[in-house]
C-alpha positions as CSV (number, residue, x, y, z in Angstrom):
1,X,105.3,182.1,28.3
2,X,102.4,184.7,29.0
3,X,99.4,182.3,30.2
4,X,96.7,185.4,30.4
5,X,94.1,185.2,27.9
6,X,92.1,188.4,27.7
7,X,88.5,188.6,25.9
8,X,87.6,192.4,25.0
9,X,83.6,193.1,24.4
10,X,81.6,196.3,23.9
11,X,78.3,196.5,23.9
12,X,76.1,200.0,22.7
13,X,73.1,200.6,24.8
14,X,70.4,202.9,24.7
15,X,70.3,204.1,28.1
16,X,71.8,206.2,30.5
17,X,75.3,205.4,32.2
18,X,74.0,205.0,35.8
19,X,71.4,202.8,34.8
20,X,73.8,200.2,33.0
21,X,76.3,200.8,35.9
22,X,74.0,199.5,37.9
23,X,72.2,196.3,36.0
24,X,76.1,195.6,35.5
25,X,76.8,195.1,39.4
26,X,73.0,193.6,40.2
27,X,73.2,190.4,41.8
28,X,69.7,189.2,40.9
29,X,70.0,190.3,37.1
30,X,73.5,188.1,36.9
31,X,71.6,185.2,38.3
32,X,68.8,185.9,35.7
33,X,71.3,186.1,32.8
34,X,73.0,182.8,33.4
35,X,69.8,181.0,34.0
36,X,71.2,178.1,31.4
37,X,73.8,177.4,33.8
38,X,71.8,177.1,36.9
39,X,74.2,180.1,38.6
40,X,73.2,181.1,42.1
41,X,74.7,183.6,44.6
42,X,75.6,180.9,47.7
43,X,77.7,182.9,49.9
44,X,78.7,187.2,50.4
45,X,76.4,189.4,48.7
46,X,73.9,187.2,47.5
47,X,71.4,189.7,46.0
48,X,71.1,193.7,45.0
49,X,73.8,195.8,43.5
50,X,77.3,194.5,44.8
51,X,79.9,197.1,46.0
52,X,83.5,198.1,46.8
53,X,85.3,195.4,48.9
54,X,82.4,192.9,48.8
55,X,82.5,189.3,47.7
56,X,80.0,187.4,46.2
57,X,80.0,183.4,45.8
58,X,78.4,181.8,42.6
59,X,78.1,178.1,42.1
60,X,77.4,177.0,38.5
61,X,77.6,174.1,36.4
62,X,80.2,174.5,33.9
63,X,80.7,171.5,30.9
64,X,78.4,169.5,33.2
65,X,80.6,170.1,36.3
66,X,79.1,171.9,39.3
67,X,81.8,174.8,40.4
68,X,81.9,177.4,42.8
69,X,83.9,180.7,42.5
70,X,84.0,183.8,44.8
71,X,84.6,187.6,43.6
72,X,85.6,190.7,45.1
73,X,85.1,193.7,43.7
74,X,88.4,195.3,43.7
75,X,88.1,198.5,41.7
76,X,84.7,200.9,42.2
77,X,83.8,204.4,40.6
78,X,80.1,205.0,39.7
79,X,79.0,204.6,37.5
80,X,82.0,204.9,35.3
81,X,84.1,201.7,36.4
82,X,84.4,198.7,38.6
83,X,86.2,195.7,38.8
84,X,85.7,192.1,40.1
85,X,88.4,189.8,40.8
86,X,88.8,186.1,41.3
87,X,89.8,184.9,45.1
88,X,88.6,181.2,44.8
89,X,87.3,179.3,42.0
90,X,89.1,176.7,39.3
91,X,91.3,179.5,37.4
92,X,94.5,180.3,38.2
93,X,93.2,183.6,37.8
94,X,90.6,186.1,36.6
95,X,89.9,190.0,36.8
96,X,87.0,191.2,35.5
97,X,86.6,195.1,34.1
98,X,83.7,196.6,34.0
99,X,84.3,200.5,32.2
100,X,80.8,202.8,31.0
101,X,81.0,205.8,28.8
102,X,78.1,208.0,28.2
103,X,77.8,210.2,25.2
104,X,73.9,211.9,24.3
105,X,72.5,209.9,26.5
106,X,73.4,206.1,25.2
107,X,76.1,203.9,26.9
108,X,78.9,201.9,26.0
109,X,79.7,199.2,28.1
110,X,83.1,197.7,27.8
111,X,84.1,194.5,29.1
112,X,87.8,193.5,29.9
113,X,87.7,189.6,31.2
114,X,91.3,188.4,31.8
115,X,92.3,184.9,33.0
116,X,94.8,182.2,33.6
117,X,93.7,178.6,33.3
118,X,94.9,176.2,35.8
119,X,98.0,173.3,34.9
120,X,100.4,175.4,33.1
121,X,100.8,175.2,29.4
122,X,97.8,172.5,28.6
123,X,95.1,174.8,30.6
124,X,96.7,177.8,28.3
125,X,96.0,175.8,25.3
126,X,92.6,174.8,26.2
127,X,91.9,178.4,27.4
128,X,92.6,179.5,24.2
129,X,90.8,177.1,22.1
130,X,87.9,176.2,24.5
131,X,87.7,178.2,27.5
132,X,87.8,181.5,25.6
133,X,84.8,180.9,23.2
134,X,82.3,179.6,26.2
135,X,83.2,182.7,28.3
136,X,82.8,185.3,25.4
137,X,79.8,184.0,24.6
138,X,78.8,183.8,28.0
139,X,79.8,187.7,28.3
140,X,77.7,188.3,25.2
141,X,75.1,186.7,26.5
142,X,74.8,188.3,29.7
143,X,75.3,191.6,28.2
144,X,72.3,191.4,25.7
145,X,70.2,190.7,28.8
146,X,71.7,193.8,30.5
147,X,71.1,196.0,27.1
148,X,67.6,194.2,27.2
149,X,66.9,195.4,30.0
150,X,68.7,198.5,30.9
151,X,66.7,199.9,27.3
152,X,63.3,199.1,28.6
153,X,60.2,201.1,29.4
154,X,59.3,199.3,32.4
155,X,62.8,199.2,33.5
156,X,62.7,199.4,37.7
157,X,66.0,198.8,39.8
158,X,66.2,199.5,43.4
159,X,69.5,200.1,44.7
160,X,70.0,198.2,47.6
């Protein structure tokens, strides 16, 4: 039985590539996206624009249980692609793809979040039915905050 559920998003933005490459990977807009779940950077990079090889550690509460999962970005070519993976946290696993096109100036932003839930075949059942609905919209979320934003006139990111 295949227990990896994968969640496909795209979002259009009106904005060049760099600049969404870059909200994508900042730190501080992450934590400012999933304000309703009290997210904060704990541990690795813990503000800025991540990078290639570094981790970052997030605590959050999740259905009203505090967690904490750390990422490393695996996968890193600006601004067209990066990729964060799971190395501790409650799933069984996760990998997170980032990929940008550009065309006339406006971005598409295309998310591929794949996962395992923990204990076998009832964590794949509630990944599919539960699990998979809070993290798209979670994703969707985020993403209008990055399109917010990214499409800005006062828009002002410092690389770090």
């Amino acid at each position: 039985m295949n227990t990896l559920i994968t969640i496909v998003i795209q979002t259009p933005i009106s904005a060049p590539v760099e600049r969404v490459f870059d909200l994508a990977r900042s730190i501080d807009l992450h934590i400012q996206s999933t304000k309703h779940t009290g997210e904060q950077a704990i541990a690795g990079r813990t503000s800025g624009l991540i990078g290639m090889g570094e981790t970052v550690t997030w605590r959050a509460k999740h259905f009203g249980i505090r967690q904490t999962l750390t990422s490393k970005i695996t996968a890193f070519n600006r601004p067209w692609h990066f990729t964060d993976e799971m190395v501790r946290g409650a799933f069984k696993s996760f990998r997170h793809e980032h990929w940008f096109t550009q065309t006339n100036g406006h971005t598409t932003m295309k998310d591929i979040f794949a996962f395992e839930a923990p204990l076998g075949w009832i964590g794949w059942l509630v990944g599919k039915w539960i699990l998979k609905a809070y993290l798209t919209n979670l994703l969707i979320k985020r993403n209008e905050v990055i399109k917010q934003v990214a499409e800005s006139s006062d828009y002002n990111l410092t690389a770090n």
